[in-house]
Backbone bond lengths (Angstrom), bond angles and torsions (degrees), N, CA, C in turn:
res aa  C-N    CA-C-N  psi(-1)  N-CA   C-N-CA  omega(-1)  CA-C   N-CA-C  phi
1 X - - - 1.467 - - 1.525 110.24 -
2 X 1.447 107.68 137.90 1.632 115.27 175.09 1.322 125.20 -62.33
3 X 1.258 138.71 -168.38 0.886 135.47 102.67 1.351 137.50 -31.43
4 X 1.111 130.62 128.10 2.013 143.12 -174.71 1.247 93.87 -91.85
5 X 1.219 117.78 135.04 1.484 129.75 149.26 1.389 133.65 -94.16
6 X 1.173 150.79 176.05 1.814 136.50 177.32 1.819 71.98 -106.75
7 X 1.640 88.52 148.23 1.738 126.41 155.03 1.549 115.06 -73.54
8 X 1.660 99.99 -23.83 1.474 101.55 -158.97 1.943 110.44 -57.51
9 X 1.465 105.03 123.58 1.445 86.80 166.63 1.143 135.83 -82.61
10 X 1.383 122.96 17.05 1.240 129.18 159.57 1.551 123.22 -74.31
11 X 1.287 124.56 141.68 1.446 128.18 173.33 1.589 109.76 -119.30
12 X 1.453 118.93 131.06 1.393 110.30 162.32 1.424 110.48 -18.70
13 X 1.063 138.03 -48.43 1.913 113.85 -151.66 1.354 89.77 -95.81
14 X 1.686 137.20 -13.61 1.245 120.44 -178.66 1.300 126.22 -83.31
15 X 1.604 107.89 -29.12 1.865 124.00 165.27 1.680 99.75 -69.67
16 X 1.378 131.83 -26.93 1.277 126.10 170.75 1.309 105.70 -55.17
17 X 1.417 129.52 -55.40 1.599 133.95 -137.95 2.045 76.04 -103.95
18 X 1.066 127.70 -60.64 1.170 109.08 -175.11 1.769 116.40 -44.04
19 X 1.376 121.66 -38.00 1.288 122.96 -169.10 1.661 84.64 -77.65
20 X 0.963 138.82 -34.48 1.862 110.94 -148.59 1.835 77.93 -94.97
21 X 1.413 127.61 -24.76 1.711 92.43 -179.10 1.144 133.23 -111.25
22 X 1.688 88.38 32.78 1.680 101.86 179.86 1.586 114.29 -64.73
23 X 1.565 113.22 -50.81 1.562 123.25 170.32 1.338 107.17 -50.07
24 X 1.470 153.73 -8.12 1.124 129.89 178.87 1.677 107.45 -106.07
25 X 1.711 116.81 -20.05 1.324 119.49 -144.26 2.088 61.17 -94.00
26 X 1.249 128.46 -53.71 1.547 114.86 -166.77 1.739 102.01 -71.72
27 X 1.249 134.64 7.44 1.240 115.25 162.08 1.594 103.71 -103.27
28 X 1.113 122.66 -17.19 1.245 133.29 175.72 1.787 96.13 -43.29
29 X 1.970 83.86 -69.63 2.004 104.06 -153.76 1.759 97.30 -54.50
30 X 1.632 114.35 -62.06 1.581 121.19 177.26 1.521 98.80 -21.29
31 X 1.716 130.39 -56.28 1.210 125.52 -142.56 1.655 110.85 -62.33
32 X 1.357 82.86 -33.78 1.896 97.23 177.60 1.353 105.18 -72.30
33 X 1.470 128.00 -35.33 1.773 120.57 -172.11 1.355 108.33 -111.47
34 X 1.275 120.92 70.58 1.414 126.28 -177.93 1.936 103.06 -49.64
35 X 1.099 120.51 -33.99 1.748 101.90 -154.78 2.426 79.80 -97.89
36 X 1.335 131.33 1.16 0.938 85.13 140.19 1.502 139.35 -123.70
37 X 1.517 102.35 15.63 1.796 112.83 154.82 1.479 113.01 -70.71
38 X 1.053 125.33 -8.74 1.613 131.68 148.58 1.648 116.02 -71.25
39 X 1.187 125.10 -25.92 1.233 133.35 -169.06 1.495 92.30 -86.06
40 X 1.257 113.35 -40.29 1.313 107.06 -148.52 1.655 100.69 -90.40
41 X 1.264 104.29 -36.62 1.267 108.53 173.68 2.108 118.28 -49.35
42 X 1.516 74.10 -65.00 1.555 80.50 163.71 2.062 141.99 -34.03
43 X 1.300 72.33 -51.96 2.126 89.90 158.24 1.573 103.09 -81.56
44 X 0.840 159.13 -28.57 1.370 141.51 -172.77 1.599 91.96 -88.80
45 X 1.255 141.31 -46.87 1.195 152.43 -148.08 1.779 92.80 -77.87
46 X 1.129 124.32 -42.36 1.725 150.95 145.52 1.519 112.87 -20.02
47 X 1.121 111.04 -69.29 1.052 143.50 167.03 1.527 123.24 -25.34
48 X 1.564 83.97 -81.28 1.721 97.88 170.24 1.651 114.92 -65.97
49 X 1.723 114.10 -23.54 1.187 96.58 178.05 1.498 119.19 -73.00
50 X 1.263 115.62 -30.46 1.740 125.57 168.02 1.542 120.03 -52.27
51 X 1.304 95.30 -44.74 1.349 101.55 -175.86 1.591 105.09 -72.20
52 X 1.571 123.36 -33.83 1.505 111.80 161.55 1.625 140.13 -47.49
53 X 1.907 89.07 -36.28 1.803 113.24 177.39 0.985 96.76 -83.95
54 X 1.325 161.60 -3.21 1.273 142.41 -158.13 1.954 104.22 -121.54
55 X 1.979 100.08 -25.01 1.284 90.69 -178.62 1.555 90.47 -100.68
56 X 1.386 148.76 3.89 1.271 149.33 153.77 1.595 118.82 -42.44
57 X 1.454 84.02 -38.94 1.869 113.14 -169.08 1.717 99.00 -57.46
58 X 1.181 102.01 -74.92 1.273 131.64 -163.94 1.398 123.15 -81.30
Protein backbone atom coordinates (compact mmCIF):
# COMPACT_ATOMS: atom_id res chain seq x y z
CA UNK A 1 0.00 0.00 0.00
CA UNK A 2 1.00 3.66 -0.98
CA UNK A 3 0.96 6.46 0.39
CA UNK A 4 -2.88 8.23 0.54
CA UNK A 5 -3.23 11.55 -0.52
CA UNK A 6 -6.36 14.12 0.50
CA UNK A 7 -8.83 14.82 -2.69
CA UNK A 8 -9.48 17.91 -0.82
CA UNK A 9 -9.10 20.84 -3.22
CA UNK A 10 -8.29 23.03 -0.79
CA UNK A 11 -4.61 23.87 0.17
CA UNK A 12 -3.47 25.64 3.33
CA UNK A 13 -2.54 28.91 1.40
CA UNK A 14 -5.95 28.78 -0.41
CA UNK A 15 -8.33 28.67 2.94
CA UNK A 16 -5.62 31.36 4.01
CA UNK A 17 -6.30 33.76 0.98
CA UNK A 18 -9.98 32.70 1.01
CA UNK A 19 -10.29 33.66 4.84
CA UNK A 20 -8.36 37.12 4.57
CA UNK A 21 -10.79 38.11 1.42
CA UNK A 22 -13.81 37.16 2.73
CA UNK A 23 -14.27 40.79 4.60
CA UNK A 24 -13.83 42.62 1.43
CA UNK A 25 -15.87 40.30 -1.13
CA UNK A 26 -18.89 40.86 2.02
CA UNK A 27 -18.12 44.58 2.10
CA UNK A 28 -18.03 44.54 -1.50
CA UNK A 29 -21.76 42.44 -1.62
CA UNK A 30 -23.29 44.82 1.67
CA UNK A 31 -22.19 47.82 -0.68
CA UNK A 32 -24.87 46.90 -3.20
CA UNK A 33 -27.63 46.06 -0.26
CA UNK A 34 -27.43 48.99 1.88
CA UNK A 35 -30.86 48.24 4.01
CA UNK A 36 -29.20 44.81 4.71
CA UNK A 37 -25.68 46.17 5.90
CA UNK A 38 -28.05 48.25 7.97
CA UNK A 39 -29.63 45.12 9.23
CA UNK A 40 -26.63 43.76 9.95
CA UNK A 41 -25.15 46.49 11.54
CA UNK A 42 -28.07 46.86 13.60
CA UNK A 43 -27.79 43.13 15.21
CA UNK A 44 -24.22 43.46 15.96
CA UNK A 45 -24.91 46.99 17.39
CA UNK A 46 -27.65 44.59 19.61
CA UNK A 47 -25.21 42.65 20.48
CA UNK A 48 -22.81 44.84 22.05
CA UNK A 49 -25.65 46.41 23.80
CA UNK A 50 -26.42 42.94 25.67
CA UNK A 51 -23.21 42.16 26.06
CA UNK A 52 -22.90 45.64 28.07
CA UNK A 53 -26.26 44.57 30.32
CA UNK A 54 -25.20 41.35 30.89
CA UNK A 55 -21.56 42.35 32.11
CA UNK A 56 -23.41 45.31 34.18
CA UNK A 57 -25.38 42.33 35.65
CA UNK A 58 -22.64 40.45 36.87
Amino acid sequence: MGTTTSKSSYSFENILFEVKMRPFTLAIELNHHPKLADSIKLFFEMLLFLRKQLLAIA
